[in-house]
C-alpha positions in Angstrom: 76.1 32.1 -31.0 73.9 29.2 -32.6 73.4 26.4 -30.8 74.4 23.6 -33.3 78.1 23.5 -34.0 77.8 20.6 -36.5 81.2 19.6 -34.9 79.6 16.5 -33.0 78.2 15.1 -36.2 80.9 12.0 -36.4 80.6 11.3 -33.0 83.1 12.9 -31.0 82.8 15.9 -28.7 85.2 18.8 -27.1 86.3 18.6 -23.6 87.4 21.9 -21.9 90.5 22.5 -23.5 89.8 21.8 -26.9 90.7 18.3 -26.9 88.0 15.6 -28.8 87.2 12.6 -27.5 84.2 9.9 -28.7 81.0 11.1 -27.2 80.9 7.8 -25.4 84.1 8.2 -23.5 83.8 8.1 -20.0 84.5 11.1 -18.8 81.2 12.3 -20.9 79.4 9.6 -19.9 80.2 11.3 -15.8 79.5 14.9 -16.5 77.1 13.9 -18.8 75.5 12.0 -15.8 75.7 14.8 -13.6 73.7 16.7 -15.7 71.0 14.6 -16.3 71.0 15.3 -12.2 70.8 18.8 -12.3 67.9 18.9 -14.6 66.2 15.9 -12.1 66.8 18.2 -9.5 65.6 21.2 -11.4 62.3 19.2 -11.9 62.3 18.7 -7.6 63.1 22.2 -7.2 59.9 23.1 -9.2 57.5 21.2 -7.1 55.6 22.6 -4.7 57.8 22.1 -1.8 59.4 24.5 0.9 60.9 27.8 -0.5 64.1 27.1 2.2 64.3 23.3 0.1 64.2 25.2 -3.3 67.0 27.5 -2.3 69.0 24.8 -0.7 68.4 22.7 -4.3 69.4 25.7 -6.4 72.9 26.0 -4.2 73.2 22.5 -5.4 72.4 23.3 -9.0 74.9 25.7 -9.1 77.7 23.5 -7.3 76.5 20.6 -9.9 77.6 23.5 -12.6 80.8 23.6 -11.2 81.5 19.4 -10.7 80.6 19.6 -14.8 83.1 21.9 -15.6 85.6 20.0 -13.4 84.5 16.2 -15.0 84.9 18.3 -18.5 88.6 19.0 -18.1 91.0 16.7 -18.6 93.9 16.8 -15.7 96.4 18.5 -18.2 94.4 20.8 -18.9 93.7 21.8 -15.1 97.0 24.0 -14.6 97.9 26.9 -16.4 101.5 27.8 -17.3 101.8 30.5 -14.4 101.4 26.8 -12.2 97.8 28.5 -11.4 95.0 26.0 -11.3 92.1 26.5 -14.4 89.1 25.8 -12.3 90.2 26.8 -8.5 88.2 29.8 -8.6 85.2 27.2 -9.2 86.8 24.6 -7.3 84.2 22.1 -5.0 85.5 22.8 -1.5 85.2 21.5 2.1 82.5 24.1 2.5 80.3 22.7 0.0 80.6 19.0 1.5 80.1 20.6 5.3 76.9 22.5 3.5 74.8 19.5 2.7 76.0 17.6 6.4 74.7 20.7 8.3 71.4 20.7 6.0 70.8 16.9 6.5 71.5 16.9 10.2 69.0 19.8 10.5 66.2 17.5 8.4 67.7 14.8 10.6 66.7 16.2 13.6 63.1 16.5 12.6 62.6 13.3 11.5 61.9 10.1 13.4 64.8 7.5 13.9 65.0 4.8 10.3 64.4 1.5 11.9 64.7 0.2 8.4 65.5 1.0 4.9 62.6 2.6 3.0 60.6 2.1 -0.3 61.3 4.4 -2.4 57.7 6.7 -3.3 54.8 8.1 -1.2 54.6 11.0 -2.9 55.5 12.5 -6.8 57.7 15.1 -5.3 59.0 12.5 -3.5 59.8 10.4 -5.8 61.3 12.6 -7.8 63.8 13.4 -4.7 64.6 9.6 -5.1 65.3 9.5 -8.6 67.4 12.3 -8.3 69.8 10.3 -5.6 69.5 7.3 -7.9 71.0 9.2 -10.7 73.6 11.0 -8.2 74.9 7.2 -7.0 75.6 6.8 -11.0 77.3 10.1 -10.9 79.5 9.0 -8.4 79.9 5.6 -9.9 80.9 7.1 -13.1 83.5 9.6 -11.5 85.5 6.9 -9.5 85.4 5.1 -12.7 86.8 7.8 -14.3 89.0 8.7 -11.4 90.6 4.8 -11.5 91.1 6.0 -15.7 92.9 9.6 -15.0 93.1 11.5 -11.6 89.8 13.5 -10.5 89.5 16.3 -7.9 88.7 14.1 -4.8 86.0 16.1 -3.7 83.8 15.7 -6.5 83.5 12.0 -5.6 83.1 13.6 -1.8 80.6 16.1 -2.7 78.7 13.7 -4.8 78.8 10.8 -2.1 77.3 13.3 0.4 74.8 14.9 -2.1 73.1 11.8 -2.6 72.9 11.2 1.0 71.3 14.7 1.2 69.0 13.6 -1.6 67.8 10.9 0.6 67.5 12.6 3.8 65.7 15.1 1.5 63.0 12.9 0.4 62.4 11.5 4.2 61.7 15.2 4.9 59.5 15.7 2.0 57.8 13.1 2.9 57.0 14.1 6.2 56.3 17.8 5.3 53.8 16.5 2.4 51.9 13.9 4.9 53.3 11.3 2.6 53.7 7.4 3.6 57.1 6.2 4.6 57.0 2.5 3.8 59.1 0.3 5.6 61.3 -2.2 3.6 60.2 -5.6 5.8 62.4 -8.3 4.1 60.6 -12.0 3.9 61.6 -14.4 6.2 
């Protein structure tokens, strides 16, 4: 199978399902988005952190695998003629949400108690955590944008609202496992 289709050459691109759309439309712009996270968090995961954290972030890869496939299909093209669901055997679930809340509340518990909001940085691993929940906000964004256009599976915009909070309770962690600086944001008076 080669790589180049040629098929993309005036601009448009397929969804699952064989339809085309323009390569700017927005639900290419959202899985598009969420793979430009994956591959941040592929560059976290390589960093010299906790094997536990690299597991954890390659559970999240995969998931993000899945939220792509689901952003990829438009919602006709979701159900089958038997009435069976496309993707439900790939499906985000209520697991995968309740996953990253009992990760973070087990980094939570190790951390000390955020009087304020934080600078991002500290650390290149860390900041690389923080770039990845930057990006995963504008994955979000995206798919409630797209979501107000045509319906989306709900917990996308749920597991992607709680991965980014992962992604920050991450970095606190990292920083504290890496002897990093948390700075403070102070605002002026």
């Amino acid at each position: 199978m080669k790589v180049y289709t040629k098929t993309g050459d005036a601009g448009t691109t397929s969804l699952f399902g064989g339809d085309r759309v323009p390569k700017h439309h927005i639900r290419i712009e959202s899985y598009g988005t969420v793979d430009e996270l994956n591959s941040y968090i592929g560059l976290l995961r390589d960093q010299a952190i906790n094997p536990l954290y690299q597991a954890l972030l390659v559970e999240v890869q995969d998931r993000l695998f899945t939220v792509g496939a689901i952003l990829a299909t438009p919602p006709e093209k979701t159900v089958l003629k038997n009435g069976e669901k496309r993707l439900q055997n790939l499906g985000i679930t209520e697991a995968d949400v309740t996953y990253l809340e009992t990760e973070m509340d087990k980094m939570d518990a190790e951390l000390p108690p955020m009087t304020h909001f934080v600078l991002p940085g500290g650390h290149p691993t860390v900041s690389y955590c923080h770039i990845a929940r930057c990006v995963c906000r504008r994955a979000e964004r995206l798919a409630v944008h797209l979501n107000d256009i045509e319906p989306t599976e709900p917990l996308v915009i749920t597991y992607l609202n709680r991965l980014s909070d992962f992604l920050f309770v991450l970095a606190r962690k990292l920083t504290q496992d890496l002897n990093a600086t948390e700075t403070p944001w102070i605002p002026r008076k």
